[in-house]
C-alpha positions in Angstrom: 0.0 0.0 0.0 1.4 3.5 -0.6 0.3 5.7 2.0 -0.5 9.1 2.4 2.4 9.4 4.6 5.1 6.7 5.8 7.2 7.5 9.1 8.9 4.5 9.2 10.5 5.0 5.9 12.1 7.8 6.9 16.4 8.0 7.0 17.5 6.2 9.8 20.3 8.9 10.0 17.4 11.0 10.9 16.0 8.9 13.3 19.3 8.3 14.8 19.2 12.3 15.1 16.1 12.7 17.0 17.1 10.5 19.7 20.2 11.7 20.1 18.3 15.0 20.5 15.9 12.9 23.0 19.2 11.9 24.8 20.6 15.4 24.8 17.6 16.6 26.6 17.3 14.5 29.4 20.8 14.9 29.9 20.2 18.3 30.3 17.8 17.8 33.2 15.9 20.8 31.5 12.5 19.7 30.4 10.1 22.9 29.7 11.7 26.2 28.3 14.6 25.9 28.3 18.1 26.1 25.5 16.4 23.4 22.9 13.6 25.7 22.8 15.2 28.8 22.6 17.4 27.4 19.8 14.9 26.3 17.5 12.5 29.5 18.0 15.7 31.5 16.7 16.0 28.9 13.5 12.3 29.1 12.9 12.4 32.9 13.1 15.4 32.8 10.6 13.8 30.8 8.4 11.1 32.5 8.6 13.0 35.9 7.7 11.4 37.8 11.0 12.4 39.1 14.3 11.0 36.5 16.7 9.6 33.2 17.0 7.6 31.8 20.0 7.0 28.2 20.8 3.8 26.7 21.6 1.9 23.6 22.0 0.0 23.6 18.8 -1.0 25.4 16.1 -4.2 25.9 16.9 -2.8 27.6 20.2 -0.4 30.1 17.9 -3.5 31.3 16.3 -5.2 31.9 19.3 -2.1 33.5 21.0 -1.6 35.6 17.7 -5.2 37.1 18.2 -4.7 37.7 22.1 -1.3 39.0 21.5 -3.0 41.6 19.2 -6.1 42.4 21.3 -8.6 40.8 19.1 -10.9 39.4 21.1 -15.2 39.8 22.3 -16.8 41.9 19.8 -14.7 41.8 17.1 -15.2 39.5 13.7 -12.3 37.4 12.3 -12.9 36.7 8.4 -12.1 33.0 7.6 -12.0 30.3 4.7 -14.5 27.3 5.6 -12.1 25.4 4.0 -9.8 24.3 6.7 -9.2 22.4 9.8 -11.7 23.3 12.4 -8.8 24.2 14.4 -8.4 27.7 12.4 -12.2 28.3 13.6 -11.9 27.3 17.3 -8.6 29.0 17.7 -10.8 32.3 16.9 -13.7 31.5 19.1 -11.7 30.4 22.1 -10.0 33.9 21.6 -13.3 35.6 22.3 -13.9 36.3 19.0 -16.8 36.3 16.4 -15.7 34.0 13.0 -17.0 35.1 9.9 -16.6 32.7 6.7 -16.2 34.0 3.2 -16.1 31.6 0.0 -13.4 30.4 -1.8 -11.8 31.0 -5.6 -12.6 27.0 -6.8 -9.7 26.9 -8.8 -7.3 26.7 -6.0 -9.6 26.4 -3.0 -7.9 29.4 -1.3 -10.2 32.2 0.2 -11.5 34.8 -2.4 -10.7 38.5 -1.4 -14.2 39.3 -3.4 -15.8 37.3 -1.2 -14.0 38.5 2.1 -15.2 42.0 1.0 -18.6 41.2 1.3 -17.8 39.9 4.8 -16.5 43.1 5.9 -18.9 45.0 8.9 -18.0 47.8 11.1 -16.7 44.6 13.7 -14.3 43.4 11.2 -10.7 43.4 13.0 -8.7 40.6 11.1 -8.9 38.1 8.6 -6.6 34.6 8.9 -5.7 33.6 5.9 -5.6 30.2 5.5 -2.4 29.1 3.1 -4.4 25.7 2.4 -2.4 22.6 1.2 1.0 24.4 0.9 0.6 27.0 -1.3 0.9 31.1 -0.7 -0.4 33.2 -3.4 -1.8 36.1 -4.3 -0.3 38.0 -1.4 0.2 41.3 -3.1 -3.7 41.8 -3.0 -3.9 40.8 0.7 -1.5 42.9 2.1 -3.6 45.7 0.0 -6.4 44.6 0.7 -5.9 44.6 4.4 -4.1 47.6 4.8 -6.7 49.8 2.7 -9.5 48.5 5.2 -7.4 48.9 8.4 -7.8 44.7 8.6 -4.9 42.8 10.9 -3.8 39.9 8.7 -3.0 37.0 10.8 -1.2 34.0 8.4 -1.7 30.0 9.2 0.5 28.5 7.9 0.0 25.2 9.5 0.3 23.8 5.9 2.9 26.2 4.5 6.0 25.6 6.0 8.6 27.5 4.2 6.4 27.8 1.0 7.5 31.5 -0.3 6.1 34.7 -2.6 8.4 36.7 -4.5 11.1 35.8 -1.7 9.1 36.5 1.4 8.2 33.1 3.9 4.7 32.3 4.6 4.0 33.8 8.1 5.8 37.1 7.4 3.3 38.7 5.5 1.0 40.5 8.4 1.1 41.0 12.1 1.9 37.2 13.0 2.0 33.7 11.2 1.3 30.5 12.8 2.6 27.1 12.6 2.2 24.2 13.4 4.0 20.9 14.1 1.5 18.6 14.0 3.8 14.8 12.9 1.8 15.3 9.4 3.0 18.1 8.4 5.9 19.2 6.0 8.0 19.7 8.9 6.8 17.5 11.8 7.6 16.5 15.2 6.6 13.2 16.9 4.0 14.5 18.9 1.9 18.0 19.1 4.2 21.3 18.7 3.5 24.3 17.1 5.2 28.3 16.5 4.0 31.5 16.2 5.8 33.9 14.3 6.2 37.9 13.8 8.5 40.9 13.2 6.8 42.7 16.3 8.8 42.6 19.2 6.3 43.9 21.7 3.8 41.5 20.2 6.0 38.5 20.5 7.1 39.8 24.1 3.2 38.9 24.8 2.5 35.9 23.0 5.8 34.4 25.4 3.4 35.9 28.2 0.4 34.6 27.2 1.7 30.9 26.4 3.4 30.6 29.7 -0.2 31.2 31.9 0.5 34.9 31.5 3.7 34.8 33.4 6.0 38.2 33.0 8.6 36.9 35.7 8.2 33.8 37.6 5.3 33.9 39.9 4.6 37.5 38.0 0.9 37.0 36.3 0.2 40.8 35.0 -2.6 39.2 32.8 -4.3 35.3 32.2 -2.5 33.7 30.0 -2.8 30.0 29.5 -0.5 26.7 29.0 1.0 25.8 25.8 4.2 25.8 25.7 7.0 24.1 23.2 8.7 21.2 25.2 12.2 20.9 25.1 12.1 17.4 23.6 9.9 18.3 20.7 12.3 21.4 20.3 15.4 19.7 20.0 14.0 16.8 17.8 12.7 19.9 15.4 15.7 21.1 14.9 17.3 17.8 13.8 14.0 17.6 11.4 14.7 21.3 10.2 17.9 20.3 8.5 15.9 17.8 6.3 13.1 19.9 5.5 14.8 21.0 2.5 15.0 18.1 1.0 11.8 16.8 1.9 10.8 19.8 0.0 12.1 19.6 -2.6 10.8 15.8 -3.2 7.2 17.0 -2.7 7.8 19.5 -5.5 9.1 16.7 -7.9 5.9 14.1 -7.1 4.0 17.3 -7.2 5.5 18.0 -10.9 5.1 14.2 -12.1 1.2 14.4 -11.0 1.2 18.0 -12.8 2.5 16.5 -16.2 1.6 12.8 -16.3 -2.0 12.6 -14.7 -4.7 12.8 -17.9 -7.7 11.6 -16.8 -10.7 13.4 -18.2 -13.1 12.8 -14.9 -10.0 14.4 -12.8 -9.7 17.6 -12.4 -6.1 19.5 -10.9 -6.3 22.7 -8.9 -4.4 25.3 -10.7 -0.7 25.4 -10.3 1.6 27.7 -8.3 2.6 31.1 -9.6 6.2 30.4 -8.4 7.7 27.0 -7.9 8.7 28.4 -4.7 5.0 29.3 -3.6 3.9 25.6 -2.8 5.3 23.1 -0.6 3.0 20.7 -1.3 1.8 19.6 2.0 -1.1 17.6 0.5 -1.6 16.8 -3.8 -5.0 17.8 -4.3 -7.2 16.7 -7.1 -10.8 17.1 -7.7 -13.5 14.6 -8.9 -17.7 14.7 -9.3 -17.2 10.5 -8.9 -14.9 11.3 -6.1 -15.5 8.3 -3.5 -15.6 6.1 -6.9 -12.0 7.2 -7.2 -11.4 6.3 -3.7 -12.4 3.2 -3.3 -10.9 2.8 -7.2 -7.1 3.8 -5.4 -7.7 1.7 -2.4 -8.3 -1.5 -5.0 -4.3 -0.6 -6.6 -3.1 -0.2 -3.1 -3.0 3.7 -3.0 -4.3 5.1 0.2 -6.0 8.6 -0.6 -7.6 11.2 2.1 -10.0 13.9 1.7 -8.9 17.5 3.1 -11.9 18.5 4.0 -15.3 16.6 3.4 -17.1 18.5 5.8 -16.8 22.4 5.5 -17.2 24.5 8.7 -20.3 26.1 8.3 -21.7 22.2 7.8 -20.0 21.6 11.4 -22.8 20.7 14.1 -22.0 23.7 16.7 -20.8 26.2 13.7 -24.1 25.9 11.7 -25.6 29.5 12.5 -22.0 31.2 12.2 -21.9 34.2 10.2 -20.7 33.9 6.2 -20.7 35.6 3.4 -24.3 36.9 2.0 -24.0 35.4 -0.9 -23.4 31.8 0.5 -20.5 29.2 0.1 -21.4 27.2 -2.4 -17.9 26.8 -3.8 -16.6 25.8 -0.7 -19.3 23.6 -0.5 -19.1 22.1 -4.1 -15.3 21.9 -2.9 -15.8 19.8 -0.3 -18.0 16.9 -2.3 -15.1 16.5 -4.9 -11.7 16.9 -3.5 -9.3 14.2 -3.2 -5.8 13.7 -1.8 -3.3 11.8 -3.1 0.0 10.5 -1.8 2.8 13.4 -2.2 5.3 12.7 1.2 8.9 12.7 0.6 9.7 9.0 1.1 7.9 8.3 -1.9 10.0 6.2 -4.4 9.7 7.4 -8.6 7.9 3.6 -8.6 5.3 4.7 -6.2 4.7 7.9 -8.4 4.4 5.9 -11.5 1.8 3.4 -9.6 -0.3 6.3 -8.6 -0.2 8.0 -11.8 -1.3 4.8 -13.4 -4.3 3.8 -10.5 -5.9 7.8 -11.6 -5.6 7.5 -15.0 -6.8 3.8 -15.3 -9.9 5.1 -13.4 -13.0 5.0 -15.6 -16.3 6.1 -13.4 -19.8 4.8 -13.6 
């Protein structure tokens, strides 16, 4: 079976390095925030190209931090894609504040600024802009966009690691960016981590607050924070990953190009490519199909897992189903949903594999 992602396939050299790092750690007797930690927030931030970098548990927790950090909070509306983890949406509501869900453009299944405009009240404070399976685009009209209107921009990047516009990383577009670790993702650690990011000192000076129960100096709680803090462990292994990611990278980019070139199936449709090479990091292949769980169980029977990312959208969530959207519905997020497919695109992937999935799509004939 060739699955969506493979762990144990992985270097042993970097296996050997994570626990090594494992064994560094509790040699140090340090546990929770302490050098590992501090290390690998000042490679994040430099590979980020900002000032800071802040270490948290998750990165649902960096988005909420993010919003905190900037005073976003009850009575103020965060613009949002309903395409995406149902993290991005909780991480707003647990921050106090109202999430409002425009459409997306179909052809890439990233949020629409046309649609965000007509999401836009006298509340609006931010929009989080979700860079959805890997890919950054389109940034020049954000930044506009959300400067003209006075709008805090507020990046996930949970998906985006390292994926870059016209030379600029994913997360250093607006006020903060947010990562996270999660073991799936392009750069992953074994277990929940996650990073939020930002050229604003006094802003990353909170979220280091905030994270840490709202602790200025120890036993010092000027405001209530919470707990979500980057272990030293999960540090240290990250920064042994970090020097693969590269690499990795660079592998997804040359699956992604052999789907790109060799899949011709007329029931399957691709999402449109990246602008720059450089502006996807394929953190999931996305295809779409109308005969989509026919292609499914069609890639199961040649022994090619596949996932779907996302069959539910968030407005079609149980506790999210009066939340405020766009006037004009979400009907492409919606059709989205009912015809997107993932395949296979993780670095451990052999040219074999590629040439097996390309052949299970294209065999596939529908009803």
């Amino acid at each position: 079976m060739i699955l969506m992602n493979d762990f144990k396939a992985e270097p042993p050299e970097l296996r050997e390095a994570m626990q090594g790092a494992v064994r560094r750690v509790l040699e140090s007797g340090w546990y929770v925030l302490g050098n590992e930690v501090a290390a690998f927030e000042k490679q994040w931030a430099s590979a980020c190209g900002v000032a800071h970098a802040v270490g948290v548990g998750n990165g649902m927790d960096a988005i909420e931090i993010a919003l905190r950090a900037l005073d976003i909070g009850s009575g103020d509306e965060v613009i949002t894609t309903p395409m995406t983890a149902f993290a991005t949406v909780l991480a707003i509501i647990r921050a106090g504040a109202t999430p409002v869900l425009a459409d997306i453009d179909p052809q890439t299944a990233l949020l629409s600024v046309e649609s965000a405009e007509r999401c836009i009240t006298p509340r609006t404070r931010a929009v989080v802009l979700v860079h959805l399976y890997g890919q950054v685009r389109n940034m020049d009209a954000w930044t506009a966009w959300c400067g003209k209107r006075g709008i805090t921009l507020v990046e996930d990047c949970a998906q985006a690691h390292l994926a870059t516009w016209h030379g600029k990383v994913a997360g250093s577009f607006g006020a903060a960016g947010a990562y996270s670790f999660y073991p799936t993702k392009n750069l992953g650690a074994p277990g929940d981590a996650g990073m939020l990011v930002s050229d604003a000192g006094a802003l990353a000076q909170r979220a280091g607050r905030l994270r840490n129960y709202g602790q200025s100096v120890r036993y010092q709680h000027p405001e209530l924070g919470m707990n979500s803090r980057l272990d030293e462990i999960q540090a240290a292994m990250l920064s042994e990953r970090l020097k693969w990611l590269p690499e990795f990278t660079k592998r997804r980019r040359e699956i992604a190009d052999a789907y790109h070139a060799r899949i011709k199936n007329p029931l399957v449709r691709q999402l449109a490519p990246p602008e720059q090479p450089s502006a996807h990091v394929y953190h999931l292949y996305v295809i779409a199909c109308e005969q989509r769980d026919q292609l499914q169980a069609h890639l199961q029977q040649h022994q090619v897992q596949s996932l779907i990312h996302y069959p539910v959208p968030i407005h079609k969530q149980e506790p999210c189903s009066d939340i405020a959207r766009d006037p004009h519905g979400l009907s492409n997020s919606e059709r989205h949903a009912a015809i997107c497919l993932s395949l296979p695109c993780h670095p451990q992937m052999s040219d074999n594999d590629i040439a097996l999935v390309i052949a299970a799509v294209n065999s596939f004939q529908g009803d």
